[in-house]
mmCIF file of the N, C-alpha and C atoms, coordinates in Angstrom:
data_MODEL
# 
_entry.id   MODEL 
# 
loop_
_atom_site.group_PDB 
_atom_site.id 
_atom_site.type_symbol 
_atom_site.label_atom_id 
_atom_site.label_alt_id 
_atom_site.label_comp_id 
_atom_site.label_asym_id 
_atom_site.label_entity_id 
_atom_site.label_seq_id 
_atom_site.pdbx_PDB_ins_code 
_atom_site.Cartn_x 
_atom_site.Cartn_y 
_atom_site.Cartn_z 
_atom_site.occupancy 
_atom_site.B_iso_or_equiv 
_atom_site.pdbx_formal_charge 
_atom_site.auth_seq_id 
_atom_site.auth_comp_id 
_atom_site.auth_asym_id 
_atom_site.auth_atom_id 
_atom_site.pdbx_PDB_model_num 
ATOM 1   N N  . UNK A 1 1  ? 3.118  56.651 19.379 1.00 0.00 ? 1  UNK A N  1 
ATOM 2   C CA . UNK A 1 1  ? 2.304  57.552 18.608 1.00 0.00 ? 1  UNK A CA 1 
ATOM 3   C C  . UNK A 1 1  ? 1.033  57.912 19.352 1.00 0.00 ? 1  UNK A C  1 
ATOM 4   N N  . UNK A 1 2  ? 0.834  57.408 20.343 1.00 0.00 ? 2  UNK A N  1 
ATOM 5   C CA . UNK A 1 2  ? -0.610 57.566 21.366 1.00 0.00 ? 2  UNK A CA 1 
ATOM 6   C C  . UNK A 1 2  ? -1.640 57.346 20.357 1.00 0.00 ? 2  UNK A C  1 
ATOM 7   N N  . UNK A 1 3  ? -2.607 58.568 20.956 1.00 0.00 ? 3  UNK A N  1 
ATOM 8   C CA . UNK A 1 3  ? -3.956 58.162 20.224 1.00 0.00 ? 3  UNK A CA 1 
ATOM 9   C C  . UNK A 1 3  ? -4.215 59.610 19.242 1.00 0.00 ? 3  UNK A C  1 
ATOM 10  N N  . UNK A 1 4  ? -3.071 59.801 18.708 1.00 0.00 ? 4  UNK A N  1 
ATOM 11  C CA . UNK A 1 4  ? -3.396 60.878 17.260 1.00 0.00 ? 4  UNK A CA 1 
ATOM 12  C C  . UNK A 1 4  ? -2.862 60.603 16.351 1.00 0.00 ? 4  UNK A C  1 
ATOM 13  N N  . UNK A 1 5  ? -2.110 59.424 16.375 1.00 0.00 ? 5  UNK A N  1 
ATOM 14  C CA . UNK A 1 5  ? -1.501 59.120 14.961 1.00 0.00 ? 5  UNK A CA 1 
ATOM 15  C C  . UNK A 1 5  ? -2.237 57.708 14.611 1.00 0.00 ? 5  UNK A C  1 
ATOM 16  N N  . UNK A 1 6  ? -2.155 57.096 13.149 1.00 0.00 ? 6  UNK A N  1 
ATOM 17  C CA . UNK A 1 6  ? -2.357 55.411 13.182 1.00 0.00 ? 6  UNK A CA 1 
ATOM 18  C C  . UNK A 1 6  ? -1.242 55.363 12.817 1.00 0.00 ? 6  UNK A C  1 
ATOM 19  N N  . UNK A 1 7  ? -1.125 53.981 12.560 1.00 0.00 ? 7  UNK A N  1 
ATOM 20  C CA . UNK A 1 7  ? 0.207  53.266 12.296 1.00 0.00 ? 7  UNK A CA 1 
ATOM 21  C C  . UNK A 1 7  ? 0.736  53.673 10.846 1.00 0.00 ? 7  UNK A C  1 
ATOM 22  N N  . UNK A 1 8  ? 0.555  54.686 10.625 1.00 0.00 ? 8  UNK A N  1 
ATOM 23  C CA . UNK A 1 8  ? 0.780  54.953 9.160  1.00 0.00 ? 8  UNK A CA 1 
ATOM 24  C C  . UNK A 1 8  ? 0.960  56.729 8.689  1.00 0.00 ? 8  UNK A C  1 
ATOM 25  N N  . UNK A 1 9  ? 0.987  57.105 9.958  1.00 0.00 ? 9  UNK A N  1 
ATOM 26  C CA . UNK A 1 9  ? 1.037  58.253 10.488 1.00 0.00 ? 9  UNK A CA 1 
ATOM 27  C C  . UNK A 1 9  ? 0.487  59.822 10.211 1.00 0.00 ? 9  UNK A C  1 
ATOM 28  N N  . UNK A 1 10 ? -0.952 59.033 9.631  1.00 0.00 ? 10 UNK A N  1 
ATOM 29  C CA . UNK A 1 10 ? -1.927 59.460 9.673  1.00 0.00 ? 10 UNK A CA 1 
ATOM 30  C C  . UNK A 1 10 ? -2.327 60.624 11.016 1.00 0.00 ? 10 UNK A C  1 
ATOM 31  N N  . UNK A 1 11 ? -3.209 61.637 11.405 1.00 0.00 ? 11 UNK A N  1 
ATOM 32  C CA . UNK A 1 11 ? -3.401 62.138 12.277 1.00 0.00 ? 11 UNK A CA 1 
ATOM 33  C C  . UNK A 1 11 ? -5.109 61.687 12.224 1.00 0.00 ? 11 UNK A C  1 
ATOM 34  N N  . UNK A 1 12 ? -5.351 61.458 13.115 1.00 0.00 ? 12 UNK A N  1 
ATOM 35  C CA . UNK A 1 12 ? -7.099 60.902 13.543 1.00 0.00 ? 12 UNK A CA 1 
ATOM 36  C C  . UNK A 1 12 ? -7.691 62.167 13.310 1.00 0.00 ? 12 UNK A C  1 
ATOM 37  N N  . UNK A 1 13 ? -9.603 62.136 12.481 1.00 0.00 ? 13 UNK A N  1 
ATOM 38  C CA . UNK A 1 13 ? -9.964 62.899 12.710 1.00 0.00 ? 13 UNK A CA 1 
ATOM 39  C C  . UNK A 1 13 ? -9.466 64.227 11.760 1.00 0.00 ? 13 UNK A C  1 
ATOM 40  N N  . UNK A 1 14 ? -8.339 64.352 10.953 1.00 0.00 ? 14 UNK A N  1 
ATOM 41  C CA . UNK A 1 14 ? -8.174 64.932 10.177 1.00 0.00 ? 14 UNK A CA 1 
ATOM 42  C C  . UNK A 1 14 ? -8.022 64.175 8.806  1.00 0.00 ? 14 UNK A C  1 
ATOM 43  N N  . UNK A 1 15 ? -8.461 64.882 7.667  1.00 0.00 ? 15 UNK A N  1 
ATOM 44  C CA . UNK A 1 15 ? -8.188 64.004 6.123  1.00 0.00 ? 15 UNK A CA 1 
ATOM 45  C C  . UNK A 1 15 ? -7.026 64.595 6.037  1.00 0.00 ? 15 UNK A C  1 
ATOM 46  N N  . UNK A 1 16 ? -5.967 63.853 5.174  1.00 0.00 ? 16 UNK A N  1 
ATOM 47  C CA . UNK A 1 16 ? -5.190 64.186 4.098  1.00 0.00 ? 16 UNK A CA 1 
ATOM 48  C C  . UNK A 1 16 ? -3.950 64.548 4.861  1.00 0.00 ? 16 UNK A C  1 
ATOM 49  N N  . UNK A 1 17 ? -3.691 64.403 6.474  1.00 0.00 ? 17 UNK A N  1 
ATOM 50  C CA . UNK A 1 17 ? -2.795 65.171 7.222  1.00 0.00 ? 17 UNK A CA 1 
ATOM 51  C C  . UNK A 1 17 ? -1.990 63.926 8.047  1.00 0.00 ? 17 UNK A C  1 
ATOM 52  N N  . UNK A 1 18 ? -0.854 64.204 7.596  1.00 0.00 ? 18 UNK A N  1 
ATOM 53  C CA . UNK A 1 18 ? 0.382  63.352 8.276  1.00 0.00 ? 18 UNK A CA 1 
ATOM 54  C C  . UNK A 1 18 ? 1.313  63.625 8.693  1.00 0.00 ? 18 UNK A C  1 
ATOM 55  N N  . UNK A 1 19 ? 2.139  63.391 9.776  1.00 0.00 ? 19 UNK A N  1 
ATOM 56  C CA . UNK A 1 19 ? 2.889  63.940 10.628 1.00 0.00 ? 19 UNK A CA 1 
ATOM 57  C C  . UNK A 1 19 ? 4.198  62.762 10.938 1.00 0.00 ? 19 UNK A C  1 
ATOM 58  N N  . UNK A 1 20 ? 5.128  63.089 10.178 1.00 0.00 ? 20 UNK A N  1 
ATOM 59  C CA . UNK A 1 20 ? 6.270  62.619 10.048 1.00 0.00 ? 20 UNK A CA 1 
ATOM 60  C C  . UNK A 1 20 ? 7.700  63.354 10.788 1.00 0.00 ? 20 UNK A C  1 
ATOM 61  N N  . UNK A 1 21 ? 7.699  62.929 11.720 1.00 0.00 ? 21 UNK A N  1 
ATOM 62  C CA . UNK A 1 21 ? 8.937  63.842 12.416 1.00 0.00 ? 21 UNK A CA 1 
ATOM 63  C C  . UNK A 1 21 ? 9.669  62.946 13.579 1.00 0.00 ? 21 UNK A C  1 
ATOM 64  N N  . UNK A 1 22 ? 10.323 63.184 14.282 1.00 0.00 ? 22 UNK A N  1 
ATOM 65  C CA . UNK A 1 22 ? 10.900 62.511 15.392 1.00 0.00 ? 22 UNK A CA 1 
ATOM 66  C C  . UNK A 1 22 ? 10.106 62.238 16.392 1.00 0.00 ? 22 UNK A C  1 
ATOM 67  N N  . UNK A 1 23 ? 8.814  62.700 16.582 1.00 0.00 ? 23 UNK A N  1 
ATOM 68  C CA . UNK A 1 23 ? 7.476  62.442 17.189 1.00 0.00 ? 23 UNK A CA 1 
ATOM 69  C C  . UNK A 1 23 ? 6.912  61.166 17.474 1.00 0.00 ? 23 UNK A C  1 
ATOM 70  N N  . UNK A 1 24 ? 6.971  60.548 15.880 1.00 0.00 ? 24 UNK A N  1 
ATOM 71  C CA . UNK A 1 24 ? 6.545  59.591 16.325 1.00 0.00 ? 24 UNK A CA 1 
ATOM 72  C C  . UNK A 1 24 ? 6.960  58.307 16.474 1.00 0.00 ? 24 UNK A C  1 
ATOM 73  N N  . UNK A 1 25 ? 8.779  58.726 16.754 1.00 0.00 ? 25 UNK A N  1 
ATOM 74  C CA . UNK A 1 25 ? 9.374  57.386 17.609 1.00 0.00 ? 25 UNK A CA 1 
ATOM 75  C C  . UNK A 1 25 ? 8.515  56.931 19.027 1.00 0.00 ? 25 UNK A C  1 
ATOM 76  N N  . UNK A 1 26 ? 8.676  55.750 19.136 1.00 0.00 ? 26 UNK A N  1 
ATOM 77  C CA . UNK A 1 26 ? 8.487  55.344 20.328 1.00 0.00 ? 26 UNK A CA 1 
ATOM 78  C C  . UNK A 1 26 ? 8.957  55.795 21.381 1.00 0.00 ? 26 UNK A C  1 
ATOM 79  N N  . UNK A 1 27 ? 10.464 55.705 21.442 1.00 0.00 ? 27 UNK A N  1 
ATOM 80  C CA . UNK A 1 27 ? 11.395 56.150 22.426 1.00 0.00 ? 27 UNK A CA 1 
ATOM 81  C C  . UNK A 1 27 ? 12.583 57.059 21.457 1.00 0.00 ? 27 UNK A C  1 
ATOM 82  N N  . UNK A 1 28 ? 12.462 58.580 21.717 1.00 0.00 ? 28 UNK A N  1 
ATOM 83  C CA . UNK A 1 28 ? 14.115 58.887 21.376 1.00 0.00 ? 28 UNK A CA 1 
ATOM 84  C C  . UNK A 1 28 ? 14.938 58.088 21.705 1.00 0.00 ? 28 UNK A C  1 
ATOM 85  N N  . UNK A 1 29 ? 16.229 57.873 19.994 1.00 0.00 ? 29 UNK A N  1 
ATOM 86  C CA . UNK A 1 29 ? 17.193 57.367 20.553 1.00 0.00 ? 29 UNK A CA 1 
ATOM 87  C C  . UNK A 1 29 ? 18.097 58.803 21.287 1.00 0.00 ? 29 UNK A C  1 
ATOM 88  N N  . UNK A 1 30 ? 19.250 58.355 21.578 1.00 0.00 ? 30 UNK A N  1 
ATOM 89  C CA . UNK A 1 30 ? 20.065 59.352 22.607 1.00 0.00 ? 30 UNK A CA 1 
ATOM 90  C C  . UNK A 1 30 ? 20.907 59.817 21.566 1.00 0.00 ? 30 UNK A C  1 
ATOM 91  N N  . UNK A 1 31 ? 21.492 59.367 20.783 1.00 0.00 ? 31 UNK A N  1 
ATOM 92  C CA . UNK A 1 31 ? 22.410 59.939 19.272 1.00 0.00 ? 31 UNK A CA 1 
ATOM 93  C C  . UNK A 1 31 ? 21.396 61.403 18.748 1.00 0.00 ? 31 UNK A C  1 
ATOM 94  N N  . UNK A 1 32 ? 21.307 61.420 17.216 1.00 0.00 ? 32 UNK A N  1 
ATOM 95  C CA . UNK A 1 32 ? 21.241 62.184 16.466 1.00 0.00 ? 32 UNK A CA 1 
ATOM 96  C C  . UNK A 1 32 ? 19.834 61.654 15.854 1.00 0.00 ? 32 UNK A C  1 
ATOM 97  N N  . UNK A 1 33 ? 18.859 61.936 15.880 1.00 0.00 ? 33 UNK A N  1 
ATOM 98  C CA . UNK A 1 33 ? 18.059 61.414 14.941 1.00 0.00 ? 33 UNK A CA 1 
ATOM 99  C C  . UNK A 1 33 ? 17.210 62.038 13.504 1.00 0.00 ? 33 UNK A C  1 
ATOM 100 N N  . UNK A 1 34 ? 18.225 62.772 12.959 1.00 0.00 ? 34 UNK A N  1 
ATOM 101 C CA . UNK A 1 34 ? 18.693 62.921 11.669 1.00 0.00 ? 34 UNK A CA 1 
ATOM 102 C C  . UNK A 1 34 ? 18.054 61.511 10.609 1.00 0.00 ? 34 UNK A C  1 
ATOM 103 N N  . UNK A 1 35 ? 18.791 60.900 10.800 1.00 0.00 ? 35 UNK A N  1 
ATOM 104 C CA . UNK A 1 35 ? 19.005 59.337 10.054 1.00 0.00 ? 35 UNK A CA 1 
ATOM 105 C C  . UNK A 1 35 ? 17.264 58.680 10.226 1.00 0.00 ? 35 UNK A C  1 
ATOM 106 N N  . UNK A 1 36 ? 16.930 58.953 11.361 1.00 0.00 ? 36 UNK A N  1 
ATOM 107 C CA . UNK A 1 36 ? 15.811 57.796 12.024 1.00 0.00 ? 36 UNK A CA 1 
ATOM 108 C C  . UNK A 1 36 ? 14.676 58.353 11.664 1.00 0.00 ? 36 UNK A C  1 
ATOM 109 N N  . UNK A 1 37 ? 14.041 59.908 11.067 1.00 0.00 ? 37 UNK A N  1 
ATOM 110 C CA . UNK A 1 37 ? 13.741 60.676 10.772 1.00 0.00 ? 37 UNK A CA 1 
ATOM 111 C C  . UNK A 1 37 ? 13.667 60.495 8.914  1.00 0.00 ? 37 UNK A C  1 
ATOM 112 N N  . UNK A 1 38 ? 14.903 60.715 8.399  1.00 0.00 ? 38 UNK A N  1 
ATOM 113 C CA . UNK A 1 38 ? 14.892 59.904 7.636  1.00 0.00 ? 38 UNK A CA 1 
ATOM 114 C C  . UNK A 1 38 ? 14.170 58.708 6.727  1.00 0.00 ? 38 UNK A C  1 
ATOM 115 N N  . UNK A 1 39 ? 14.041 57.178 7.716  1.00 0.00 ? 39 UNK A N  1 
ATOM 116 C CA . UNK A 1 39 ? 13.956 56.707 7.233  1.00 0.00 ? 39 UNK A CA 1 
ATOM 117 C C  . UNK A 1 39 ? 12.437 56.291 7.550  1.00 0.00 ? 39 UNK A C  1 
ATOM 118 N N  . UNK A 1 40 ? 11.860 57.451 8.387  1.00 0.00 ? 40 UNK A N  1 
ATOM 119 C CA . UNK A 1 40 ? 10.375 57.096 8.677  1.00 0.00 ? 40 UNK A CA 1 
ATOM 120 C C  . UNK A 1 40 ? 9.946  57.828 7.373  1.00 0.00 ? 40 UNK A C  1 
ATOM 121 N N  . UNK A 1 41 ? 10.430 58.619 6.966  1.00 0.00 ? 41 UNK A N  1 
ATOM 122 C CA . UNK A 1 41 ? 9.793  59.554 5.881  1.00 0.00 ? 41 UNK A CA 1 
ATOM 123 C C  . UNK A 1 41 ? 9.664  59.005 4.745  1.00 0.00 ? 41 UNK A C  1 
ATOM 124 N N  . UNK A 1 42 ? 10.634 58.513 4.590  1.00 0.00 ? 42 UNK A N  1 
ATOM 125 C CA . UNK A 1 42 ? 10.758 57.323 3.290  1.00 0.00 ? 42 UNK A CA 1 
ATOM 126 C C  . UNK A 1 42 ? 9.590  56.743 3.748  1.00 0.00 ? 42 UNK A C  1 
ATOM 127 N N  . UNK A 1 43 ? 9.776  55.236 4.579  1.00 0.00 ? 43 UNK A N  1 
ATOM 128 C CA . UNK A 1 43 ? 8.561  54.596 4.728  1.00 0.00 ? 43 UNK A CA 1 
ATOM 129 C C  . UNK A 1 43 ? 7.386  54.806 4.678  1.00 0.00 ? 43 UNK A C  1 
ATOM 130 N N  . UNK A 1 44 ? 6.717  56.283 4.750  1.00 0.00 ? 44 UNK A N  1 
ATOM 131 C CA . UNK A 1 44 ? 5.624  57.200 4.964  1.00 0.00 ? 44 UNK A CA 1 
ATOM 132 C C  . UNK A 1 44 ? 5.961  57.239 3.240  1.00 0.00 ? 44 UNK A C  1 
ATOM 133 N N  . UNK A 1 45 ? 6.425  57.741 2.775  1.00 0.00 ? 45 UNK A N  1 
ATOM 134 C CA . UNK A 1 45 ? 6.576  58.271 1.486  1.00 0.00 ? 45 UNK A CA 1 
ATOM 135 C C  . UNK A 1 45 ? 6.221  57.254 0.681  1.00 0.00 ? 45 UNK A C  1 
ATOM 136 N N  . UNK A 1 46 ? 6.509  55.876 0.478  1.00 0.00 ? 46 UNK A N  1 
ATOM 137 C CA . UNK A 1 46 ? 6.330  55.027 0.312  1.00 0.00 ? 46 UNK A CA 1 
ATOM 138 C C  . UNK A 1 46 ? 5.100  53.862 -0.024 1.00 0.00 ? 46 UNK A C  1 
ATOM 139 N N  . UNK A 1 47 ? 4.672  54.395 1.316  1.00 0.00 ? 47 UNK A N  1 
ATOM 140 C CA . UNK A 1 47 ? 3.019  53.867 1.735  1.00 0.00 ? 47 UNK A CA 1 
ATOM 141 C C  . UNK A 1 47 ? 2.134  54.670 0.576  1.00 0.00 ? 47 UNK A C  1 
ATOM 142 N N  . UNK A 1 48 ? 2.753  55.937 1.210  1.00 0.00 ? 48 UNK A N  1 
ATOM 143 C CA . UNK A 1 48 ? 1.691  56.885 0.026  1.00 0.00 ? 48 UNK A CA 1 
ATOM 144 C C  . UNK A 1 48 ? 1.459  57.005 -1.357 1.00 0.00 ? 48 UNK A C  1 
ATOM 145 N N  . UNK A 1 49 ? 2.978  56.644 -1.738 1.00 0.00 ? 49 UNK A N  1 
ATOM 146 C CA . UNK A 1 49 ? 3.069  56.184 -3.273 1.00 0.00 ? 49 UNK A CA 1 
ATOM 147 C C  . UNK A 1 49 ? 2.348  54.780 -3.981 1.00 0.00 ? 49 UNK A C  1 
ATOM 148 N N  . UNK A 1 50 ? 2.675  53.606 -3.049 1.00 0.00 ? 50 UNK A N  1 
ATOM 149 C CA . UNK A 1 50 ? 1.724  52.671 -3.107 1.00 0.00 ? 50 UNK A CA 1 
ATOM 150 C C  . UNK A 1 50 ? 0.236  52.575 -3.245 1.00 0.00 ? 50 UNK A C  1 
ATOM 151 N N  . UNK A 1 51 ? -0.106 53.152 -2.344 1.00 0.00 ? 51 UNK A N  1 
ATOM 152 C CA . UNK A 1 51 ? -1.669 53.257 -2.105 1.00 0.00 ? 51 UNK A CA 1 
ATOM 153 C C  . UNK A 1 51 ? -2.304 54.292 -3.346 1.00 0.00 ? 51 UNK A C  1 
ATOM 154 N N  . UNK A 1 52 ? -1.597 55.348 -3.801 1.00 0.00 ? 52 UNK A N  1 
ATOM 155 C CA . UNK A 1 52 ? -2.010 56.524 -4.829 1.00 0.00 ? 52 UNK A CA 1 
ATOM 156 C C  . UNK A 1 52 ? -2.050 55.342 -5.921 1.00 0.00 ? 52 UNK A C  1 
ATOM 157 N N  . UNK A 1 53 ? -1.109 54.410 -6.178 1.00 0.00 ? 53 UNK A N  1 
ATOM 158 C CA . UNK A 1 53 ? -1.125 53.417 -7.507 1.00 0.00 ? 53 UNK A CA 1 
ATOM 159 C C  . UNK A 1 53 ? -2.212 52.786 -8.055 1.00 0.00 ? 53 UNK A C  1 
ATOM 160 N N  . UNK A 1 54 ? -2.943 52.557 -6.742 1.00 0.00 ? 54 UNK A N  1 
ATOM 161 C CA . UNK A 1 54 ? -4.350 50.680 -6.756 1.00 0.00 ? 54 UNK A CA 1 
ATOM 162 C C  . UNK A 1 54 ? -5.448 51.967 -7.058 1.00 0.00 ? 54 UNK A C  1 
# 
């Protein structure tokens, strides 16, 4: 994710803006990443639902 995302995929320096895409794998896998894409979005989706709760 270098130095524009946090671990939560947040973009630095901007409010309210997140960037969920095949981007911010570490390494493309070599398949399809459809699926992997997927399941970052969830996890992102997730976080956000959590945190909106407290």
């Amino acid at each position: 994710m270098g130095s524009v995302l946090n671990a939560d995929c947040e973009v630095l320096g901007v409010d309210g803006l997140r960037v969920v895409d095949a981007s911010v794998m570490p390494t493309i896998p070599s398949g399809n990443t459809y699926l992997g894409c997927v399941m970052i979005a969830e996890r992102v989706a997730r976080k956000i639902k959590t945190a909106t709760r407290k």
